[in-house]
KEMI-443746 format. One record per residue (C-alpha): residue number from 0; residue in three letters; chain; x negated, y, z negated. Coordinates in Angstrom, 3 decimals. Each point is the difference from the previous one (the first is absolute). Layout:
+-----+--------+--------+----------+----------+----------+
! num ! residu ! chaine !       xx !       yy !       zz !
+-----+--------+--------+----------+----------+----------+
! NUM !    ALA !      A !        X !        Y !        Z !
...
+-----+--------+--------+----------+----------+----------+
***
This chain:
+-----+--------+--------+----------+----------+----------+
! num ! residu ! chaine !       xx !       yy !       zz !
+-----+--------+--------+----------+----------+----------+
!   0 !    UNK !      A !   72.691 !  -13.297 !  -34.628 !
!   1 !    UNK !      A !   -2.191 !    2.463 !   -1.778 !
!   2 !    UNK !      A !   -3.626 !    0.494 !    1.616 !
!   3 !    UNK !      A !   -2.582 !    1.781 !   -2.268 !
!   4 !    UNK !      A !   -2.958 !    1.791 !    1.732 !
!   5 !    UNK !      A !   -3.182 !    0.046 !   -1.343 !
!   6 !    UNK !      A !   -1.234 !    3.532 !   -0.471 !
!   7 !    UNK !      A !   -2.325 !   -0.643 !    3.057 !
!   8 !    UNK !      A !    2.417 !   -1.741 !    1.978 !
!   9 !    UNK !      A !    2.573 !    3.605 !   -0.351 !
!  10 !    UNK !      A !   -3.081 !    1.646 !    0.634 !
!  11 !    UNK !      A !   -0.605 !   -2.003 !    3.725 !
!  12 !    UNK !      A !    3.604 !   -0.026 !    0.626 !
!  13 !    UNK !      A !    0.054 !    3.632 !   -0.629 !
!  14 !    UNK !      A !   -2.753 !    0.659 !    2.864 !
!  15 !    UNK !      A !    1.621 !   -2.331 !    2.340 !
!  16 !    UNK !      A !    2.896 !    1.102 !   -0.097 !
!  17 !    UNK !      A !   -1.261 !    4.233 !    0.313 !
!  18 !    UNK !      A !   -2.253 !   -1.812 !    3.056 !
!  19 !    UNK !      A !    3.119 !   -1.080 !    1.308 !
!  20 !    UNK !      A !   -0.623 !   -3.414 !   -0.341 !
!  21 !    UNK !      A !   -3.756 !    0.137 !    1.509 !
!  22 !    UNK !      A !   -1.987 !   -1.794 !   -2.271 !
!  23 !    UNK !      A !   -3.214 !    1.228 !    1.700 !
!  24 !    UNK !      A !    0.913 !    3.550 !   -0.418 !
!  25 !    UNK !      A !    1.203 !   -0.569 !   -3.559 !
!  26 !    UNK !      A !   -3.038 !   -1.656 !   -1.240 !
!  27 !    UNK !      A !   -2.190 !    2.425 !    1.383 !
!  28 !    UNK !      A !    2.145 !    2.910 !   -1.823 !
!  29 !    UNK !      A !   -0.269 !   -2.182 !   -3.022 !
!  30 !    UNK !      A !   -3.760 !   -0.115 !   -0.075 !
!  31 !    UNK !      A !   -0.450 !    3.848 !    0.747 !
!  32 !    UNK !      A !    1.940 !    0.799 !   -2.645 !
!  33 !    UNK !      A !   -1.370 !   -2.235 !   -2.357 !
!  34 !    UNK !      A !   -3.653 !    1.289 !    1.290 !
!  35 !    UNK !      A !    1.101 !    3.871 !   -0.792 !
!  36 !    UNK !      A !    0.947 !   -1.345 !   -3.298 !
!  37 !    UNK !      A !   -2.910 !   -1.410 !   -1.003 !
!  38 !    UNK !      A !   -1.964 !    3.264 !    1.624 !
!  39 !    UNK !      A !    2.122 !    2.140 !   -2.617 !
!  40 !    UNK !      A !   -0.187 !   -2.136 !   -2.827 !
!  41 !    UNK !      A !   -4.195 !   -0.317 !    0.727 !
!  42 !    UNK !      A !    0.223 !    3.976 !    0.220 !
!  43 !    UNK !      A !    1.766 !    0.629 !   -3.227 !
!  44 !    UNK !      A !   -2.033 !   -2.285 !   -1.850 !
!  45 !    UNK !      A !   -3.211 !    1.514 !    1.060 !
!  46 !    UNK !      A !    1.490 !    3.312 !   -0.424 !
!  47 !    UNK !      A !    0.782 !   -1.214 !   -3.734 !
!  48 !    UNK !      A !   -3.245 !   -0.999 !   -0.368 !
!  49 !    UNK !      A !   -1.898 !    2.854 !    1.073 !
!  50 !    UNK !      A !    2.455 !    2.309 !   -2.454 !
!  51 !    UNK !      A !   -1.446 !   -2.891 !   -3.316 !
!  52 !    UNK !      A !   -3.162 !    0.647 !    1.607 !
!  53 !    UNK !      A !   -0.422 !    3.531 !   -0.484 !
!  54 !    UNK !      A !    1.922 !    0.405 !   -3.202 !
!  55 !    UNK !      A !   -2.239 !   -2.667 !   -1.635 !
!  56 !    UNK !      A !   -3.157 !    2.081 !    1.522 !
!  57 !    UNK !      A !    1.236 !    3.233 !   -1.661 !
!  58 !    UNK !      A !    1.023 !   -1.640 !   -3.006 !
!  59 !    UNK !      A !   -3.736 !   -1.226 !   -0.623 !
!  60 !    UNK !      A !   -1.116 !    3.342 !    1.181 !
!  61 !    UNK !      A !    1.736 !    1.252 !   -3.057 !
!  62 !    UNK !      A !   -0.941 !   -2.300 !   -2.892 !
!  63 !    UNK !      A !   -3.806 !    0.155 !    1.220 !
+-----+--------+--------+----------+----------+----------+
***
């Protein structure tokens, strides 16, 4: 019989199975790391968007 995982179901079976089969622990691990992701991602973005900021401002500075 082949089973196919669903990218999230590897994902969950992945922590489980690193929480050694403590689905508390490896739901909790899950959510951190998916809350550090989302702090990185919000930081590069803003990041980005401060560097278009100023490079717009200086480019207006120029043509005035």
């Amino acid at each position: 019989m082949d089973i196919r995982l669903t990218e999230a179901e590897a994902i969950a079976l992945h922590y489980y199975q690193a929480a050694h089969r403590d689905g508390w622990a490896a739901l909790v691990h899950a959510i951190a790391d998916a809350l550090a992701d989302l702090d990185a991602a919000e930081r590069h973005i803003a990041e980005r968007g401060r560097l278009v900021s100023h490079g717009y401002a200086r480019g207006r500075v120029g043509l005035a």
